[in-house]
N, C-alpha and C positions, 0 to 999 in steps of 0.2 A: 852858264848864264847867257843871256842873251845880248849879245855886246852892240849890237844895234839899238834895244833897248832897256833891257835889261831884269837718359833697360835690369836624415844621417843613417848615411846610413855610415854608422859606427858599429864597428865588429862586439857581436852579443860575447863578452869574455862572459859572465856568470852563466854558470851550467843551471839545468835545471834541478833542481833538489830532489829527492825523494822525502815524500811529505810526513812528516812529525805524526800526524794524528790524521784517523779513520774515522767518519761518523759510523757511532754506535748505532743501531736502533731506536734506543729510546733518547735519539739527541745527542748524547753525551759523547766523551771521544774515549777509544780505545787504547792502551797501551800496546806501543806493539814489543812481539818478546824480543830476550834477549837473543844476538845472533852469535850463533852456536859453529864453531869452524866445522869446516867443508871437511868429509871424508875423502881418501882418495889419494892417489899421488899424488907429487907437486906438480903444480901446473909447469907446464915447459916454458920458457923464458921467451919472448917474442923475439920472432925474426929480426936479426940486424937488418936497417933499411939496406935498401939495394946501392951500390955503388956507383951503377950506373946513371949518367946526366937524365935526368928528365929531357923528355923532346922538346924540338926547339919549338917556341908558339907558331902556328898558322896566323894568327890576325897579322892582317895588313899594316904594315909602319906607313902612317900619312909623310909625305915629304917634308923634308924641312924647306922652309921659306927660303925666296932667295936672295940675298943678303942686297942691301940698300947701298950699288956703287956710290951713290953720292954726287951726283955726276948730273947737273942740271939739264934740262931738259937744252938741245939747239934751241939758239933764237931763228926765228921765223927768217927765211927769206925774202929777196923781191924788194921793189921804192919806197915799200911802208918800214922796212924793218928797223929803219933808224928813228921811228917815233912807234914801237911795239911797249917799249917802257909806261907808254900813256894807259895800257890796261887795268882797269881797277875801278876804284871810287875812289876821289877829291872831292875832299869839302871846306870851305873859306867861310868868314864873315868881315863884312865892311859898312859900318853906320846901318847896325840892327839890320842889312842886310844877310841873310845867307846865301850862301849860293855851290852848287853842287852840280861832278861833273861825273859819269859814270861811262864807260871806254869797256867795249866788249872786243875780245882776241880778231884779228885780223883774219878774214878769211881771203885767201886768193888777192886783191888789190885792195881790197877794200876794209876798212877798220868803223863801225857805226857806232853813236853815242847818243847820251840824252844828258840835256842840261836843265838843273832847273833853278828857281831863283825866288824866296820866300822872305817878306817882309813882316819882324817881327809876330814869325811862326803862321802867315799865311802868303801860300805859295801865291805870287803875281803875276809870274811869266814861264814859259816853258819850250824846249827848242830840241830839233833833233839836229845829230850832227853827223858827220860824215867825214872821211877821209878818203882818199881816194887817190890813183895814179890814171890819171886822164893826160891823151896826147901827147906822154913823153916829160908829165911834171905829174907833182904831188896835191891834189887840189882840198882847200877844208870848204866845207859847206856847210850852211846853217838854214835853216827855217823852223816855222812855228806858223800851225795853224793855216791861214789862208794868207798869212807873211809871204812875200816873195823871197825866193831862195836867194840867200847871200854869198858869193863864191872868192876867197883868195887865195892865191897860188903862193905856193912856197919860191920864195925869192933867195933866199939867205938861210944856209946853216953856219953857224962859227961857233968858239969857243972863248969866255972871258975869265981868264983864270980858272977855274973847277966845274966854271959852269957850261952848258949847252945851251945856243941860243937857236929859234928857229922863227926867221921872221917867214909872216906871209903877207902879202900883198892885196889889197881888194882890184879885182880883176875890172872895177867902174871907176869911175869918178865919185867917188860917196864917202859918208862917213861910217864909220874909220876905216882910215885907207891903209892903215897897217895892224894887225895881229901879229903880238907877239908872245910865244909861246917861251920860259926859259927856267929850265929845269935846273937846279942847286945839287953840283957834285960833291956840300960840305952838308946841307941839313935833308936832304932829299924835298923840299919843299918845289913848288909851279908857280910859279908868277906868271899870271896871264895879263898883258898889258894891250888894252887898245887905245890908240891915239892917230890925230887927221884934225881938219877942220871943222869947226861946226858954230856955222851962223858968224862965219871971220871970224871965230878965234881958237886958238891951237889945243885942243883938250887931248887929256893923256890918262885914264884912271888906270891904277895897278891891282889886281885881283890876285891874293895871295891864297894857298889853298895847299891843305896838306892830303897826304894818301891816307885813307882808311878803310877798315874791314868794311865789307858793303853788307854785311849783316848786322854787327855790335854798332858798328858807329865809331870804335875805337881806333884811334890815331895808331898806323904801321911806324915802326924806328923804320929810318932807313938803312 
């Protein structure tokens, strides 16, 4: 949100028969005679099969798969890696507000997002975002459009009971002068909070927003 503003063959067992009846000539069917035994000596008894193993087949045995250690993937290194957890899709609503935040994997220093923010099912506002390690800090950047870019630096990581907090600071004098980012180690939920002064008086709104499949739309357990 914009917190400036917001995919038979079955084995033939039946033999073929030898057929009952011959068309006659004139249509009809013939009887065939009676079968009369074979002159001659008795047939010799058929070869016992051989004892010997059949050779072993030639076709190629495909590999077997190779088994699933289990074994998560490293977390990323480098200044970004302790906000790598932000990857995904978050989405919140607040007073027929929605608002949605989408966090692509961190390449090298850099982590990019897009925010967007829809009032009763039409979008209003929309912002790209940015993370970054400039100079030796952590910087978040925000704009939108022909918006001037909004820049706060990370000031503050702590932890408040289960949770992870990460303030960041506006690098101006403006409103708001702090962003605060702070991720829940009991429900996996993001409370994104900005607050500063605006027009003398102290304002503070809390944006609450869960993870979801960025395809279905369905809410991740944590």
């Amino acid at each position: 949100m914009n917190f400036a503003r917001h995919p038979r063959h079955s084995t033939l067992l039946a033999a073929v028969a030898v057929a009952a009846l011959i068309l006659a000539p004139n249509g009809g069917a013939a009887q065939l005679p009676a079968a009369q035994p074979a002159p001659g000596p008795t047939a010799a008894p058929a070869p016992a099969p051989s004892s010997q193993p059949a050779p072993p087949s030639t076709a190629a045995t495909p590999p077997a798969p190779a088994a699933d250690s289990g074994t998560p993937s490293p977390a990323p290194a480098g200044p970004l890696a302790q906000l790598a957890w932000l990857r995904g899709c978050w989405r919140g609503s607040v007073n027929h507000r929605e608002f949605r935040e989408y966090w692509m994997p961190g390449q090298g220093d850099i982590m990019v997002g897009v925010g967007q923010v829809a009032l009763d099912g039409r979008m209003s506002d929309y912002e790209y975002l940015r993370l970054e390690s400039r100079d030796g800090a952590i910087v978040f950047s925000q704009f939108s459009g022909d918006r001037k870019e909004v820049a706060f630096r990370l000031a503050t990581t702590t932890t408040d009971e289960k949770d992870s907090v990460f303030t960041f600071t506006n690098t101006v004098d403006a409103f708001p002068a702090r962003l605060i980012y702070r991720r829940s180690g009991v429900d996996g939920w993001l409370y994104e909070t900005v607050e500063g002064s605006l027009n003398g008086a102290d304002k503070r709104v809390i944006y609450p927003l869960r993870r979801i499949d960025c395809e279905t739309d369905e809410v991740i357990p944590k």
